[in-house]
C-alpha positions in Angstrom: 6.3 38.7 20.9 2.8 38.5 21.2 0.8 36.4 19.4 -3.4 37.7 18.8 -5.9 35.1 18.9 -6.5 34.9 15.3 -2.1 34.7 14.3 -2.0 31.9 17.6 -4.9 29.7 15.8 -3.2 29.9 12.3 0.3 28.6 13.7 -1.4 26.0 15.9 -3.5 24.4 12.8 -0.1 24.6 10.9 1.7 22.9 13.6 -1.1 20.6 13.6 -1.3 19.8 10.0 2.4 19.1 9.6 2.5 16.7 13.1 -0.3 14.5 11.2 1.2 14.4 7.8 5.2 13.5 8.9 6.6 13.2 5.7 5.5 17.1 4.8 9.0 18.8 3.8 8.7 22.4 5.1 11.7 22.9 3.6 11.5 21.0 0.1 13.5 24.0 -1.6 16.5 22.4 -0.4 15.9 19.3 -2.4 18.2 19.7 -5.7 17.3 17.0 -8.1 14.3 15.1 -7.9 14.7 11.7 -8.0 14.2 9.5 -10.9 11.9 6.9 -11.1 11.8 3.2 -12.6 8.4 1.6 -13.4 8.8 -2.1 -13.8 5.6 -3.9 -15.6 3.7 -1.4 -17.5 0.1 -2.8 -16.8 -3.3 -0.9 -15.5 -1.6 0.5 -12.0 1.9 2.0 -14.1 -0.1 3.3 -16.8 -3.3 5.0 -15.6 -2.0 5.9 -12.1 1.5 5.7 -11.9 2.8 7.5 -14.3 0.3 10.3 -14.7 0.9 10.5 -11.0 4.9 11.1 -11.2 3.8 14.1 -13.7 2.3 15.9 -10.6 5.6 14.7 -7.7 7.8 17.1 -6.2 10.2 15.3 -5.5 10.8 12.5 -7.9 9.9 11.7 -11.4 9.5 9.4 -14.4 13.1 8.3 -16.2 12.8 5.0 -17.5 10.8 2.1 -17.9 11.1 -1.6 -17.5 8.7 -3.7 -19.9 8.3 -6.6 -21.9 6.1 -5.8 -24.3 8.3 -3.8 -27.1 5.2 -2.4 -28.7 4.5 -0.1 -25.7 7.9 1.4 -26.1 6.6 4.1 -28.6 3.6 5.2 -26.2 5.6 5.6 -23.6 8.5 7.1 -24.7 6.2 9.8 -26.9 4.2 10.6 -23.7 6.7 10.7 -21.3 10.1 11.8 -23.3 12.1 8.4 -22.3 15.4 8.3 -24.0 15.9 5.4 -25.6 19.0 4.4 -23.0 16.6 4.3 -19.7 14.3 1.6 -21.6 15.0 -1.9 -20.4 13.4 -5.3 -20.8 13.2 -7.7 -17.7 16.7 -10.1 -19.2 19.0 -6.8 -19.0 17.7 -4.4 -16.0 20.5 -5.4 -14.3 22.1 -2.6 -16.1 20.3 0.1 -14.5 23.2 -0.1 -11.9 25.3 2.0 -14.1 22.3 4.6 -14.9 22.6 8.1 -12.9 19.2 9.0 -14.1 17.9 6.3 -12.0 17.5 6.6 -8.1 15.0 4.1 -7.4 13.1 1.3 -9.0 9.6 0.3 -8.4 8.2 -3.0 -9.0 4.5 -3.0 -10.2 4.4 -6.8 -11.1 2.0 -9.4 -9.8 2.1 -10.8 -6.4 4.1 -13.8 -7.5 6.8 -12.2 -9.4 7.9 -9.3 -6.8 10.1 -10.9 -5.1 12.1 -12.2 -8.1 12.5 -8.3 -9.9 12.5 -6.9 -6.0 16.0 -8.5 -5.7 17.0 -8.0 -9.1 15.9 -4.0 -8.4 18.2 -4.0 -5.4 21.1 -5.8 -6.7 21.7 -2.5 -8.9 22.0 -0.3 -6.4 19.0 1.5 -6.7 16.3 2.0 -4.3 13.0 -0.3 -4.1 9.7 0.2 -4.0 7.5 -2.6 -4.1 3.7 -2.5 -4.8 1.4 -4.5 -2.2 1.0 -7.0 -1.7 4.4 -7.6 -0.7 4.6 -11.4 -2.0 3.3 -14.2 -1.9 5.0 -16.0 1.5 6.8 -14.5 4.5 9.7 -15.8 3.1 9.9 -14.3 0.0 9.1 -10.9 1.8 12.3 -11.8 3.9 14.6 -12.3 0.7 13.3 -9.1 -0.3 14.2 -7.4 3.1 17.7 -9.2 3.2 18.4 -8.2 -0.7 17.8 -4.2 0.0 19.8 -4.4 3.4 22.8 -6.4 1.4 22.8 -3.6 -0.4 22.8 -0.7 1.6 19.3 0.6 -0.2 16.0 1.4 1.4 12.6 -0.6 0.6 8.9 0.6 1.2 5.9 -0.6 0.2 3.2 0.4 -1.7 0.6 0.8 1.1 -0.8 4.4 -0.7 -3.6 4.2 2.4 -1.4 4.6 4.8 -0.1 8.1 3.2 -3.8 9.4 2.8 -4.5 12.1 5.3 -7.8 11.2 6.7 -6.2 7.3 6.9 -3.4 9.2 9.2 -6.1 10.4 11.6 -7.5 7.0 12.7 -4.1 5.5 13.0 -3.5 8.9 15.5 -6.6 7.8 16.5 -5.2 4.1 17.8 -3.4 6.4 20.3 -5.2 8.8 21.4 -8.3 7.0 21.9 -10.6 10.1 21.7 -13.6 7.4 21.6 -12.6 4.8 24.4 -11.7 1.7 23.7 -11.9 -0.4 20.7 -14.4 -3.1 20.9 -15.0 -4.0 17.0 -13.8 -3.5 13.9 -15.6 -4.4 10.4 -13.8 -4.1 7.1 -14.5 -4.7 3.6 -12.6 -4.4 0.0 -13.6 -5.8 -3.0 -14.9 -5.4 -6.9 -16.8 -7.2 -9.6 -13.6 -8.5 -11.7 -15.5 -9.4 -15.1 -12.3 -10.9 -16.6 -12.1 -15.0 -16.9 -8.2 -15.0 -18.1 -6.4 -12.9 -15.9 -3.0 -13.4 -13.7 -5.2 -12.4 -11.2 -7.6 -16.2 -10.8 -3.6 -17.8 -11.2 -2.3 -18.7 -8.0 1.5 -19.0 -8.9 1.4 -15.1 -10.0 -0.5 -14.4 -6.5 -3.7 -14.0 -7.4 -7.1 -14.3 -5.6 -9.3 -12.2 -3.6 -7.3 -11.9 -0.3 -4.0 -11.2 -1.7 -5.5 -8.5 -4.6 -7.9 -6.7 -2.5 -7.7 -8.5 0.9 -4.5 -6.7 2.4 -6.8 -3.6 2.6 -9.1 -4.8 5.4 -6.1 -6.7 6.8 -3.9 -3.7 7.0 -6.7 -1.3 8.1 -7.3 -3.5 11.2 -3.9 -3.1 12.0 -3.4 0.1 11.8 -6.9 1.7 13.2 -6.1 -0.9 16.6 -2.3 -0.2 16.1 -2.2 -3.9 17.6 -1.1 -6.6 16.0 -3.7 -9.9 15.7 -3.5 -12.8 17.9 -5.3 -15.6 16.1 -7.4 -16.1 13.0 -10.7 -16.6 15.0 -11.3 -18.6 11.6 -11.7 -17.7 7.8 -13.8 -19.9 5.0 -13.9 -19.0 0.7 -16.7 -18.7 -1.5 -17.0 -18.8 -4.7 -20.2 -17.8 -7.3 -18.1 -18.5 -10.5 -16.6 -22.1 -9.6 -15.3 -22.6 -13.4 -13.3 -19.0 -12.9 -12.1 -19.4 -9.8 -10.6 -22.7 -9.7 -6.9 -22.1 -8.4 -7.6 -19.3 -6.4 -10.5 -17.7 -3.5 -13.0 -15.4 -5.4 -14.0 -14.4 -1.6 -13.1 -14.9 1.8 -14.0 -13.9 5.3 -11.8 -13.6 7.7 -12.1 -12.8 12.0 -9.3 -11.3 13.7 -8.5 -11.3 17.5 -6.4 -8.6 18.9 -4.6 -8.5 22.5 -7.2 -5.9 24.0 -9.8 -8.4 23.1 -11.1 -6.0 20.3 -12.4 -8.1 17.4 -12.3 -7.2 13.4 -14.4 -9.0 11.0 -13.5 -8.6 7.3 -14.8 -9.5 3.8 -12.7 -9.2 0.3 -13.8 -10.0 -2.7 -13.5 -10.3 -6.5 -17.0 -10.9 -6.8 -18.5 -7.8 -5.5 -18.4 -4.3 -4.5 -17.5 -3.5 -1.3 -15.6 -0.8 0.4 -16.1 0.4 4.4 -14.0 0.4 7.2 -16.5 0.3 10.3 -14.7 1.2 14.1 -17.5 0.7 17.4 -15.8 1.6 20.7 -16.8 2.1 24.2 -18.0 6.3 23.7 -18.8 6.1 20.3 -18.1 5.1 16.6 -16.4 6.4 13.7 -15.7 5.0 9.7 -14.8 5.2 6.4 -16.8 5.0 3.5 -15.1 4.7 0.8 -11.7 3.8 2.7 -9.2 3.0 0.2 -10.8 4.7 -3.2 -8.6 6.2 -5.5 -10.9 9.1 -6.3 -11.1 10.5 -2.4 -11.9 9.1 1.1 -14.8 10.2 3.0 -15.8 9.3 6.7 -17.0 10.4 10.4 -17.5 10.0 13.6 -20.6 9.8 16.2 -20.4 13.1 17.2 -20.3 14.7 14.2 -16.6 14.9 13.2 -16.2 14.7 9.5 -13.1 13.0 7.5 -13.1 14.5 4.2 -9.8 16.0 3.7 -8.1 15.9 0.4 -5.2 15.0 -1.6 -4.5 16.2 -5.4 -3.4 12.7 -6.5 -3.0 9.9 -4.0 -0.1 7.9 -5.8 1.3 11.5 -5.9 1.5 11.9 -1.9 2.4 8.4 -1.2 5.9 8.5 -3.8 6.8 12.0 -2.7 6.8 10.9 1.2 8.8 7.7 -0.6 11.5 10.2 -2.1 11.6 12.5 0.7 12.4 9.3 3.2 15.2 8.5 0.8 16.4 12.2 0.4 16.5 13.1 4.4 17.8 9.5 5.1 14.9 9.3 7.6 12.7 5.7 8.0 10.0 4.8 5.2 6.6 5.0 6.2 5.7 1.7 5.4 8.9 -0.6 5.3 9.7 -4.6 4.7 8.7 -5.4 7.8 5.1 -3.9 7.7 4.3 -5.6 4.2 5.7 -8.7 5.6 3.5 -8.8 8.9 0.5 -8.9 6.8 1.6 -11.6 4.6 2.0 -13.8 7.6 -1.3 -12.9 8.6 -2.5 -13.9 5.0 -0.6 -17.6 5.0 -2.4 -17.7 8.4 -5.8 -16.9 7.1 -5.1 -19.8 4.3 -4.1 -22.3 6.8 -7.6 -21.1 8.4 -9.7 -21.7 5.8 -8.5 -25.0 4.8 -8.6 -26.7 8.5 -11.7 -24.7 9.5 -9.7 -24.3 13.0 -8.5 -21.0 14.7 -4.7 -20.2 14.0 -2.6 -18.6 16.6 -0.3 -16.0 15.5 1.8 -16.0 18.7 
């Protein structure tokens, strides 16, 4: 059959599109049931984003709710039409094992706590999703891993970036090469957290600056090199608010050395706005700014390429891909292992700052 120019362009782009967004079901009419979603810990990320979010899925939606704070119970269940048997407190969600209307559980706890209600979530059964950071230590992320092989379940991890369109172009990008080499890499994530008794300045729930906001840079210079770091080069923390900030970083830099001697520099903070990923190679450049905004990512490159492509909802993409993995029986985007290699990375950057010496990671 032959194909004019303008029908051969329109089946190339779609081939194209698809090839750069995997996880895209051409066939999602096959899918029967959608599956059914647990949120575990009903704070800021499970109620503004979340939730809202699973009202615009395709392939899986809100059921039930894990929470210990009764009084939300009413909200939630008015909003979302939760039946009183899918509501669950953290001493009894062992029970979910013997819920059909739950497929898969997603823990959207602190840092500290996901490993505990991770395990817990795969004991039932159920599938797991666990928000980023992983945890805490490498081997908590292990017991995590171990718990969803035992039994038989998948695990991925809440890396939404990773599922954003113009995000999968720079990590084709690593592979391609269209601009040479990489030579350097500068990335920054960070806000201006106003609060002074938050989980978030205590270090047993996971939190400070390079665990909250720092696995973005760390994760983005993994993925735009598609290498994995040698060393810490080195690493120090600052702090502005001392009395705040006692237990845990308020910011921290951090240098990274990579195999083909490319080098990222990185800032996170909880002290500041920041938010630009920032790639020089040997033909050219190209960025993003914002790279890991909810609202939309926008970039380019030195010769003019634009990446501004959009998503409806980002939480949205990044759960459907989840559910379609789990539906097709085909490998998570972002598994164990990935959330895992940057939590290494993060103990190392620790060990860094506190000796002021480089830290091999081979």
């Amino acid at each position: 059959m032959k194909l004019n120019r303008r029908t051969f362009v329109k089946r190339t782009s779609l081939f194209l599109g698809y090839s750069l967004f995997p996880y895209s079901n051409l066939f999602s009419n096959s899918i029967q049931k959608k599956l059914g979603v647990c949120l575990v810990g009903l704070g800021y990320y499970s109620t503004d984003l979340l939730a809202p979010a699973l009202q615009l899925t395709k392939h899986c939606h809100l059921t039930a709710i894990v929470t210990g704070s009764p009084w939300k119970i009413p909200k939630w269940q008015k909003r979302y039409s939760i039946p009183d048997k899918n509501i669950y407190n953290y001493e009894n969600m062992d029970r979910i094992a013997n819920n059909p209307d739950i497929d898969v559980i997603y823990i959207v706890l602190p840092t500290g706590l996901h490993a505990q209600y991770a395990i817990k979530a795969a004991n039932t059964g159920k599938h797991v999703w666990c928000e980023k950071p992983m945890a805490r230590t490498a081997a908590e992320c292990r017991s995590i891993i171990d718990a969803c092989a035992k039994n038989k379940v998948k695990l991925s991890i809440g890396y939404r970036m990773q599922h954003e369109p113009n995000t999968r172009q720079i990590i084709q990008w690593a592979v391609s090469k269209p601009y040479g080499n990489i030579k350097t890499v500068s990335a920054e994530a960070g806000y201006y957290d106003s609060r002074s008794d938050h989980w978030k300045q205590n270090k047993a729930l996971g939190g400070g600056a390079m665990y909250d906001m720092g696995v973005y840079p760390l994760n983005a210079t993994r993925y735009v090199t598609g290498e994995e770091p040698i060393a810490v080069l080195k690493a120090n923390h600052t702090t502005n608010r001392p009395k705040i900030y006692t237990e845990v970083d308020e910011t921290t830099h951090f240098t990274l050395e990579f195999p083909s001697g490319a080098i990222a520099k990185c800032k996170t903070s909880l002290g500041g706005g920041m938010n630009a990923l920032h790639v020089d190679c040997e033909k050219g450049w190209y960025g993003l700014s914002p790279f890991q905004a909810y609202g939309g990512i926008n970039g380019k490159a030195s010769d003019g390429t634009l990446l501004n492509l959009r998503v409806q909802n980002q939480q949205a993409k990044q759960m459907d891909d989840d559910a379609l993995a789990i539906v097709n029986n085909k490998p998570v985007m972002v598994s164990g292992e990935e959330g895992m290699k940057d939590i290494k990375i993060v103990e190392a950057i620790y060990q860094s700052a506190k000796s002021g010496k480089k830290i091999s990671l081979v």
